[in-house]
LUMPA-89979 format. One line per 5 residues: number of its first residue (from 1); their letters; for each residue z, y, x of C-alpha. Coordinates in Angstrom, 2 decimals. Example, Ala and Ser with C-alpha at 12.3 -4.5 7.8 and 13.67 -1.06 7.14 Angstrom:
# LUMPA-89979
1> as> 7.80/-4.50/12.30 | 7.14/-1.06/13.67
//
This chain:
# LUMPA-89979
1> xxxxx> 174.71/232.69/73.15 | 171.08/233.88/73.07 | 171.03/236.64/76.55 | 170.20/240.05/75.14 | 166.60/241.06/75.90
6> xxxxx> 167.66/244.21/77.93 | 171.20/245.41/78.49 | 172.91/247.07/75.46 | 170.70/245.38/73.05 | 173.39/244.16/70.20
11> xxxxx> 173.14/240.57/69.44 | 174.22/238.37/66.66 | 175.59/234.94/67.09 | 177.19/233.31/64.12 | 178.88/235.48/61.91
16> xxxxx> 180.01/238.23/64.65 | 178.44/241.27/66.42 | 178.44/241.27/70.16 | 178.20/244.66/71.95 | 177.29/244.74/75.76
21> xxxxx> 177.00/247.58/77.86 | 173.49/248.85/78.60 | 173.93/249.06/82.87 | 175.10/245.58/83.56 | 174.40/243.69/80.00
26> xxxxx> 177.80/242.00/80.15 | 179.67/241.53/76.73 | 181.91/244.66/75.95 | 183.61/243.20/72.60 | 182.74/241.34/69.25
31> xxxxx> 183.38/241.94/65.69 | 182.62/240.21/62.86 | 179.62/240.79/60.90 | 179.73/242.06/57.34 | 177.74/240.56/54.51
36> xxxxx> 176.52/242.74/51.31 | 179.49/240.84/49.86 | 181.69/241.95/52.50 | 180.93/245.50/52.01 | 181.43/245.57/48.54
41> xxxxx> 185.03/244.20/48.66 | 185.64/246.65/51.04 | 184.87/249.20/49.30 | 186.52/247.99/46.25 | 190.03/247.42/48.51
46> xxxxx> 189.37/250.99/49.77 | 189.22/252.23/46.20 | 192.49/250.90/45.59 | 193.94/252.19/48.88 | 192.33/256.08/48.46
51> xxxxx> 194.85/255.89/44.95 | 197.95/255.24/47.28 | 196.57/257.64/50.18 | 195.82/260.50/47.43 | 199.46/259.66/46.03
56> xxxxx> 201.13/260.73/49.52 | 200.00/264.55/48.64 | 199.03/266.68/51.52 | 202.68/266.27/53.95 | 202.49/262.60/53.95
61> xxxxx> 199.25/262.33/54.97 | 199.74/265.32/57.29 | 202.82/263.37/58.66 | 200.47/259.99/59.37 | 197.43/262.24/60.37
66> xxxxx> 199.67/263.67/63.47 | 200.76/260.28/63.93 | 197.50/258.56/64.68 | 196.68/261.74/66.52 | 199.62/261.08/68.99
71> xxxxx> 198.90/257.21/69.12 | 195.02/258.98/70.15 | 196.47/261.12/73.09 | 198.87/258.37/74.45 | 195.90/255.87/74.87
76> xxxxx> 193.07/258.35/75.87 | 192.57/256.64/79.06 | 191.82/252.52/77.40 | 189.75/254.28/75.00 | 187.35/256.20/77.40
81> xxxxx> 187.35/252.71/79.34 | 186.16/251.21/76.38 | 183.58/254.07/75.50 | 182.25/253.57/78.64 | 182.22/249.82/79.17
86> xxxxx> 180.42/249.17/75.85 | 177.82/252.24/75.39 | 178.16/253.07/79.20 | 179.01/256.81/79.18 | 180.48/257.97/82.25
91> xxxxx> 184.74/258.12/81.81 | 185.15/261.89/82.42 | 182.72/262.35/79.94 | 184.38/259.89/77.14 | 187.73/261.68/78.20
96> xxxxx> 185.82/264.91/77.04 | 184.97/263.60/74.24 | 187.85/262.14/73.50 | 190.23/265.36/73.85 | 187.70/267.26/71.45
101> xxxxx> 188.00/264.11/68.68 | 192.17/264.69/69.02 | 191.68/268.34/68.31 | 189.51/268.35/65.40 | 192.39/265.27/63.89
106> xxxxx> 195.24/267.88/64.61 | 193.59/270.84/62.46 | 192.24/268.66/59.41 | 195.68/267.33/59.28 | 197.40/270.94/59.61
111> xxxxx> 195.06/272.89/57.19 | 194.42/270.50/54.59 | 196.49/271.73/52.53 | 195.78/275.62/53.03 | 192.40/274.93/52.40
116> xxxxx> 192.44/272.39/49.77 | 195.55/272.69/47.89 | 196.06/274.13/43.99 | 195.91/278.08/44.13 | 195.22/281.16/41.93
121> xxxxx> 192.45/283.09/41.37 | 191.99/286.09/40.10 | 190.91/286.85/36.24 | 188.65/288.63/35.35 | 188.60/291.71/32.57
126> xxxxx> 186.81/289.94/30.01 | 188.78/286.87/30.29 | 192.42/289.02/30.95 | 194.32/286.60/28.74 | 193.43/283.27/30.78
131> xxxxx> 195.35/282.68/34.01 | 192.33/281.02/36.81 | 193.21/277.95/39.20 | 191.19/276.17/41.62 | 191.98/272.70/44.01
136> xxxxx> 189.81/270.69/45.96 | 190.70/266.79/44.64 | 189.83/263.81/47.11 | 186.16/262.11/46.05 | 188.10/258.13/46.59
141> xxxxx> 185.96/256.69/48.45 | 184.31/257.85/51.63 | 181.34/255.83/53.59 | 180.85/256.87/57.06 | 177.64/255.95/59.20
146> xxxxx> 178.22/256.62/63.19 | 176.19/257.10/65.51 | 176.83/255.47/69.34 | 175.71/258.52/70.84 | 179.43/259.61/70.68
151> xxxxx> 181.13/257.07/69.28 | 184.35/258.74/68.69 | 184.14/262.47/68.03 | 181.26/262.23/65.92 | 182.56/259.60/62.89
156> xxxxx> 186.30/261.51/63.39 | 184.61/265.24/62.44 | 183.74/263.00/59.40 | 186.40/260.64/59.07 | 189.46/262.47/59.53
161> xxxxx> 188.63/265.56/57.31 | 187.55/262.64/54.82 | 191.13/261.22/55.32 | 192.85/264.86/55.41 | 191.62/265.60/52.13
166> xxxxx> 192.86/262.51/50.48 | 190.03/260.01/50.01 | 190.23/256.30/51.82 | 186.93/255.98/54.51 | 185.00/252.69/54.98
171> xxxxx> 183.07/252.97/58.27 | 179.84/251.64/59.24 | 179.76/252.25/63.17 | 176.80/252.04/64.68 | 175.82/248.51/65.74
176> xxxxx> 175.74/249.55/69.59 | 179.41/251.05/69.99 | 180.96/248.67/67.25 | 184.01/247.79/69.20 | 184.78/251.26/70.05
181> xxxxx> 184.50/251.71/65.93 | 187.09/248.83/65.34 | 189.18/250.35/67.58 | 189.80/253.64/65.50 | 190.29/252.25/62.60
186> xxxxx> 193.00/249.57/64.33 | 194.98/252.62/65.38 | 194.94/254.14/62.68 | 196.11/250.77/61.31 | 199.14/250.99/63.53
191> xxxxx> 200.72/254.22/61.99 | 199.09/253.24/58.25 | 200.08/249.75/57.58 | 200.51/249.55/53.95 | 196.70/249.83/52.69
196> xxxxx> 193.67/249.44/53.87 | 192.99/253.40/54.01 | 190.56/253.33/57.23 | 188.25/250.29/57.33 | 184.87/249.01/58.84
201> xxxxx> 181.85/247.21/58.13 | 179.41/245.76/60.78 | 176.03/244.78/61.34 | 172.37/246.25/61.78 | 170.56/248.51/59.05
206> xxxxx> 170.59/246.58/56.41 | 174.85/246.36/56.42 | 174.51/250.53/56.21 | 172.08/250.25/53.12 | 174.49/248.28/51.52
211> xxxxx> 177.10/250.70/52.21 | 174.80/253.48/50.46 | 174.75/251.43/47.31 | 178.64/249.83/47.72 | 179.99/252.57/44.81
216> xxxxx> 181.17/255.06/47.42 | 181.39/258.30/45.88 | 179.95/260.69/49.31 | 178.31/259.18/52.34 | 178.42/260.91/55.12
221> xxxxx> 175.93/259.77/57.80 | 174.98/260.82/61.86 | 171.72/259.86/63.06 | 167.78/260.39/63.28 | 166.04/262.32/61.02
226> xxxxx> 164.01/259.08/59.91 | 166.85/257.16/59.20 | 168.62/259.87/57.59 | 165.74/259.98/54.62 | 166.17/256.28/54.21
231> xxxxx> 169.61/257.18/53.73 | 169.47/259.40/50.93 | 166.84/257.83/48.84 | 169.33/254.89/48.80 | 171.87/257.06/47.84
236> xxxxx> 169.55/258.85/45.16 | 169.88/255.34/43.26 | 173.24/256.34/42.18 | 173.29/259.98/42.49 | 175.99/259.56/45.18
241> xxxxx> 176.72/262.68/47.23 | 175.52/262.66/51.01 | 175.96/264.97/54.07 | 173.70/264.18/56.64 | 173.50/265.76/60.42
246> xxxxx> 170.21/264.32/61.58 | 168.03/265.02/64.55 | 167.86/268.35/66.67 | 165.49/269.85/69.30 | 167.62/272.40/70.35
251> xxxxx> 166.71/275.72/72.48 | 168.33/277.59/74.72 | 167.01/281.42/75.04 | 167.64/283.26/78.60 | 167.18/287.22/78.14
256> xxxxx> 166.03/289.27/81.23 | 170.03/290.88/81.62 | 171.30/287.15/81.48 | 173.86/285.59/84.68 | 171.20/283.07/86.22
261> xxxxx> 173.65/281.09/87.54 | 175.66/281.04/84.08 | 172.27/279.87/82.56 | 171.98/277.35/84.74 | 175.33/276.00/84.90
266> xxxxx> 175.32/275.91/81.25 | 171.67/274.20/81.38 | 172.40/271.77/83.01 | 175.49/270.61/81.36 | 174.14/271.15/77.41
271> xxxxx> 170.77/269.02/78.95 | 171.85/266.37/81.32 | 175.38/265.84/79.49 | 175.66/262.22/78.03 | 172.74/261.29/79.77
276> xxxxx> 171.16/263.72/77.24 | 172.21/261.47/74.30 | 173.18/264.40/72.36 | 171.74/265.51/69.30 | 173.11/269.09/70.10
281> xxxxx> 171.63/268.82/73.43 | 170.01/271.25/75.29 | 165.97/269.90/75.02 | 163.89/273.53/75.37 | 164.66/276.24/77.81
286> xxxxx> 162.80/279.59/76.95 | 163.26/282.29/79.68 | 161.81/285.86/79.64 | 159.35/286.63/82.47 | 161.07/288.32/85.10
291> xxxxx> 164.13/285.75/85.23 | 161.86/282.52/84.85 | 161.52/281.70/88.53 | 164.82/282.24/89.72 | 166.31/280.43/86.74
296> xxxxx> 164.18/277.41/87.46 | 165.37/277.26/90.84 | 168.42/277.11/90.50 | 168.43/274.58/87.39 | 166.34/272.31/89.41
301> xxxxx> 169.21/272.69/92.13 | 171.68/271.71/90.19 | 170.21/268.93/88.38 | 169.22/267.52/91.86 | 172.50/267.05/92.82
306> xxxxx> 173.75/265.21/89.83 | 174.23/261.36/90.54 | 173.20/258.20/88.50 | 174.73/254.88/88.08 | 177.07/252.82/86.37
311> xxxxx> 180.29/253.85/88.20 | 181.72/257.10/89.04 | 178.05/259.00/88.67 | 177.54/262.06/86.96 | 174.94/260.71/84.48
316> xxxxx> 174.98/257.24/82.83 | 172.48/254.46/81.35 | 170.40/255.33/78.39 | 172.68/253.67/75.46 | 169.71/252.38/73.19
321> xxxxx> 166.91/250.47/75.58 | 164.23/251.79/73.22 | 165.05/255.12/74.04 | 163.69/254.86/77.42 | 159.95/254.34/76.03
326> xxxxx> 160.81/257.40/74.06 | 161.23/259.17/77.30 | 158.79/258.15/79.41 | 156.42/258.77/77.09 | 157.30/262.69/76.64
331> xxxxx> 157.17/263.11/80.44 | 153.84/261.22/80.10 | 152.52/263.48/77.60 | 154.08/266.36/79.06 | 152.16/266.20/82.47
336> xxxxx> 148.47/264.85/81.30 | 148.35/268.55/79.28 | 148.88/270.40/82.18 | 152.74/270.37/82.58 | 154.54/270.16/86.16
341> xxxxx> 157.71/268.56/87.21 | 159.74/270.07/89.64 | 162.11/267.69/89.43 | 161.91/263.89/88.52 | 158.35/263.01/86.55
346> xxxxx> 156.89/259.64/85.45 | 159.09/257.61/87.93 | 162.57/259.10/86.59 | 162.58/255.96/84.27 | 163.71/253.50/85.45
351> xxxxx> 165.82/250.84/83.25 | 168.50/251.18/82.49 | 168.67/254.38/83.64 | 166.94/257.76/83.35 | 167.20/260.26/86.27
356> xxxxx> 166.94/263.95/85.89 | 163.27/265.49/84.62 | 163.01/269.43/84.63 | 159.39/270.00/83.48 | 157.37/273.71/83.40
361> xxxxx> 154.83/275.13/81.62 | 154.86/272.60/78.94 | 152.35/273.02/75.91 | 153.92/273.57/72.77 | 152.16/271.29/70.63
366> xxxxx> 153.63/268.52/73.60 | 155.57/265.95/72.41 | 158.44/266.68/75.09 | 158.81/270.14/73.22 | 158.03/269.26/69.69
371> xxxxx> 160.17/265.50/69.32 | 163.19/264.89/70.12 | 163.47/263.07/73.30 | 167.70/261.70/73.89 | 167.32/261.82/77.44
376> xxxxx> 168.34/263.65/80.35 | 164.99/265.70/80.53 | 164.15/269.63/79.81 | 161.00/271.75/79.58 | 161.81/274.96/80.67
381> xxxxx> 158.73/277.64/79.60 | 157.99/281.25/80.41 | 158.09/284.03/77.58 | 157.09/287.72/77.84 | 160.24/288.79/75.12
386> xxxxx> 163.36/287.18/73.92 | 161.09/287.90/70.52 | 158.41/285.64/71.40 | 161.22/282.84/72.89 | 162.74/283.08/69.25
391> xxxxx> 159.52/282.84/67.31 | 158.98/279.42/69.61 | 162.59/277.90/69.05 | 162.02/278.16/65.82 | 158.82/277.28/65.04
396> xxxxx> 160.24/273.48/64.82 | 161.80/272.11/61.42 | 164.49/271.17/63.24 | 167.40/273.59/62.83 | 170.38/272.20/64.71
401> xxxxx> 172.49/274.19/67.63 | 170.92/276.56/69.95 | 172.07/278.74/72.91 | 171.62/282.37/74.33 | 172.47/283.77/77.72
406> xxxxx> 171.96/287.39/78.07 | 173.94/290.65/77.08 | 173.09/293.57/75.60 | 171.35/291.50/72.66 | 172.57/287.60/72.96
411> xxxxx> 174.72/287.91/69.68 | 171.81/289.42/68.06 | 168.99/286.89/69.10 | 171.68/283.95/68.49 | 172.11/285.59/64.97
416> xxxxx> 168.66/285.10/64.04 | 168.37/281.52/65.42 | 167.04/279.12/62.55 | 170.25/276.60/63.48 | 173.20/276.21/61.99
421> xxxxx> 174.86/276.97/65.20 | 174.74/279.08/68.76 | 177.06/279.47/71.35 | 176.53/282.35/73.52 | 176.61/282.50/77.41
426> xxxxx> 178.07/278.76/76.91 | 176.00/275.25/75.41 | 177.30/273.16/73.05 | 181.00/275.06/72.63 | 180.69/275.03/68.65
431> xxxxx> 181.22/271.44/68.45 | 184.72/271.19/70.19 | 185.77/274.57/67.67 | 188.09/272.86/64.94 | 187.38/276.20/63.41
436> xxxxx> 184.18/276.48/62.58 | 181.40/274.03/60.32 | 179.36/272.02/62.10 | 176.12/271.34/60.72 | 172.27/272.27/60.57
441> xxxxx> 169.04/273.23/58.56 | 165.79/271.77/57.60 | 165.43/268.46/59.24 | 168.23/268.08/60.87 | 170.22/267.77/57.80
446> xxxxx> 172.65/269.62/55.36 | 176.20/270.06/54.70 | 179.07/270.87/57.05 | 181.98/269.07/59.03 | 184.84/270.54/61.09
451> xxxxx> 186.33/273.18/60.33 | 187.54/274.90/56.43 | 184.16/274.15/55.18 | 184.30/270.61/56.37 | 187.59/269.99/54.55
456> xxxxx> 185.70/271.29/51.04 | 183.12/269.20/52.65 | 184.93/265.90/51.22 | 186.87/267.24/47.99 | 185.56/268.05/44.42
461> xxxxx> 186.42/271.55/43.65 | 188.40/271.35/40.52 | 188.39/274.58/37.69 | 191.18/275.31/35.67 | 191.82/277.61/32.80
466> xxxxx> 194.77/278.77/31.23 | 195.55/280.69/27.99 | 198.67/283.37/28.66 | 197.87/285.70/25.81 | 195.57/285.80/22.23
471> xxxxx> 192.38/287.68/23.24 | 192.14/291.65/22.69 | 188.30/290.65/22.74 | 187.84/287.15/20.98 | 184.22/285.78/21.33
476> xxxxx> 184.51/282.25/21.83 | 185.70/281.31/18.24 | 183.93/280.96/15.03 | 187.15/283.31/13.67 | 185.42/286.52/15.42
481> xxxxx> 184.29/289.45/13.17 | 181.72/291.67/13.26 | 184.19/294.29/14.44 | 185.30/292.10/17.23 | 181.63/291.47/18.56
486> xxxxx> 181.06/295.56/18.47 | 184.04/295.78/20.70 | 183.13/293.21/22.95 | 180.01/295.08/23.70 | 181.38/298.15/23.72
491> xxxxx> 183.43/297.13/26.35 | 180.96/295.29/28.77 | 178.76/298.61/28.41 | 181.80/301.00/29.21 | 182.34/298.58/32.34
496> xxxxx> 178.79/297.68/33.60 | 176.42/299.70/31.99 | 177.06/302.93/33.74 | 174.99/304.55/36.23 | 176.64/303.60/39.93
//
């Protein structure tokens, strides 16, 4: 086998992917590689597995939903091993993740049918004598890119609403944390034997393209902006559906009135989390004058303390070895216009790690405020009103998750955040909230997982009509009078042409 040029780097030998963790470049797993060949039989076995899958109506699948889930929870602990031994994330953190991912299989598997099953709706006047129905039916076919950011909770917000809604998923994971991919779907194997319902592809880009133009009938995909665009025009070839949560640049706001040491907790966490590998990461920090100092301190105490490494530290190895460029280059750019770090700087890289960066008074037309940066690095800046601190956060097209710490008007300022998302006095608590959507604006992407709308997310709403009577006002027939036309608009004037 060729050596890997840096830790983490995936390489191919034969016909298989081998995954190695990014700290000590030793070989994590292997899967085979897909061809465009491969993928398209997949699909096509999918297709004829989504029939049987939709055919078990919302309690079977409920039943082997809960089932996988409890197969999930009983081997928590291999699986965080595994999260961390091939992408390198430290194991309380996979745990974290892990516990969320259970969660969010539990309520798509509970709800599904609430949400998504047949139901009445109410007529309307006009249309008295027709009885109104609605359902949400299963797509068929479901292709999910993942990410290796988080490698589990991120393909499972798609993946099992996909699967709770009916439709069979084919799974591209990304080529860093394929083993950790495999590994799903052979669970989910274990407690769904009989057809191929939850399956994978491998391999590098050009295995997700092919995916794209496979015949799936939605793609749902998790990663950069850049990529994301590639993925829908190949989509746009066959007019196939896509959701796509792409890149963020997220903010976090701190009002005069807010708990310092709640900011800063919170900080530190929603920045330095994942090695700050998290698209709903905490990247800006904009704090109103009188609290900036303080808040700063205490941050920069905080993120002192946390430890790196590849065992039992508090932050892990960057993931993707290209990403370190990425960062050194923002703190780079940061300091030569006029930035200062009071903590880490242009030494905090160092392969395969990152260490802690906490850098003031950073330009806003810097790249460490303006592009996303995937590392464990913040620019905290000084604002005279939580006004001018939301003009900045969202002066970016990016239109993720956001936070606010304050009081007296934190639901108000996180209200008119341009983000699909804010969690107030708390970072990144939306994500692990079965209830609610998850999703963003402008450029980093459309459409919604988690939660009710993520259910709709993957089913075709389906309109049904009913005659229960002959029509007191018939319009749509060719055996309508005169008479019944002057009625008919007698009628819609009597009802909405009156003065309010």
């Amino acid at each position: 086998m060729t050596a890997p040029q840096l830790p983490g780097t995936p390489v191919i030998e034969g016909d298989h992917l081998i995954s190695t963790n990014p700290a000590t470049g030793e070989e994590a797993g292997r899967v085979p590689l897909s061809t465009v060949v491969d993928v398209e039989r997949t699909v096509e076995r999918a297709r004829t597995a989504g029939q049987w899958w939709a055919g078990l109506g919302f309690d079977g699948r409920r039943d082997r939903l809960l089932r996988w889930r409890r197969l999930l929870a009983q081997r928590m602990e291999q699986l965080a091993e595994l999260v961390h031994a091939e992408g390198g994330k430290p194991v309380p953190d996979a745990l974290v993740e892990i516990v969320t991912s259970v969660e969010h299989v539990d309520w798509a598997a509970r709800n599904a049918r609430r949400v998504l099953g047949h139901r009445r709706v109410r007529s309307r006047l006009i249309l008295a004598e027709f009885s109104a129905h609605l359902e949400y039916q299963p797509y068929g076919v479901v292709g999910v890119i993942g990410p290796w950011n988080y490698p589990v909770f991120t393909p499972i917000g798609s993946a099992a609403y996909a699967l709770a809604a009916g439709n069979a998923v084919v799974f591209k994971p990304s080529e860093y944390t394929p083993v950790v991919g495999q590994w799903l779907v052979d669970t989910f194997a274990e407690v769904v034997p009989e057809q191929p319902v939850f399956s994978t592809v491998h391999g590098l880009a050009e295995v997700g393209a092919a995916l794209c133009r496979a015949g799936v009938d939605k793609l749902a995909f998790t990663g950069s902006t850049a990529t994301a665009k590639k993925v829908m025009a190949a989509c746009a070839e066959s007019l196939t559906p896509v959701l796509i949560e792409a890149g963020g640049k997220d903010a976090m706001i701190v009002d005069v009135d807010a708990d310092l040491d709640a900011a800063a907790e919170a900080c530190v966490w929603g920045a330095m989390t994942n090695a700050g590998q998290t698209c709903i990461g905490i990247e800006r920090v904009y704090v109103v004058e009188p609290a900036f100092d303080a808040f700063v301190d205490r941050v920069v105490e905080r993120a002192g303390r946390l430890t790196v490494g590849p065992q039992d530290a508090d932050v892990g190895p960057i993931t993707m070895p290209s990403q370190l460029d990425v960062i050194r280059r923002h703190i780079a750019d940061a300091l030569e216009r006029g930035g200062r770090a009071v903590l880490g700087g242009p030494d905090a890289v160092r392969p395969p790690y990152a260490h802690p960066t906490v850098l003031v008074d950073v330009p806003e037309d810097a790249a460490a405020v303006r592009e996303e940066t995937f590392g464990p690095t913040l620019t905290i800046n000084r604002v005279g009103t939580a006004d001018e601190a939301l003009a900045l956060a969202n002066a970016l097209p990016y239109g993720l998750g956001g936070s606010v710490f304050g009081r007296r008007r934190a639901v108000a300022i996180a209200r008119r955040l341009r983000s699909g998302m804010a969690s107030i006095n708390s970072t990144l608590t939306f994500a692990g909230m079965s209830t609610l959507p998850f999703g963003g604006v402008g450029e980093s992407g459309f459409g919604r997982i988690h939660g009710e709308d993520g259910l709709r997310e993957f089913g075709r709403a389906k309109a049904v009509t009913r005659r229960r009577a002959r029509s007191a006002l018939p319009s749509t027939t060719f055996e309508r009078t005169p008479a019944d036309i002057a009625r008919l608009v007698k009628a819609v004037k009597m009802l909405y042409g009156r003065k309010l």
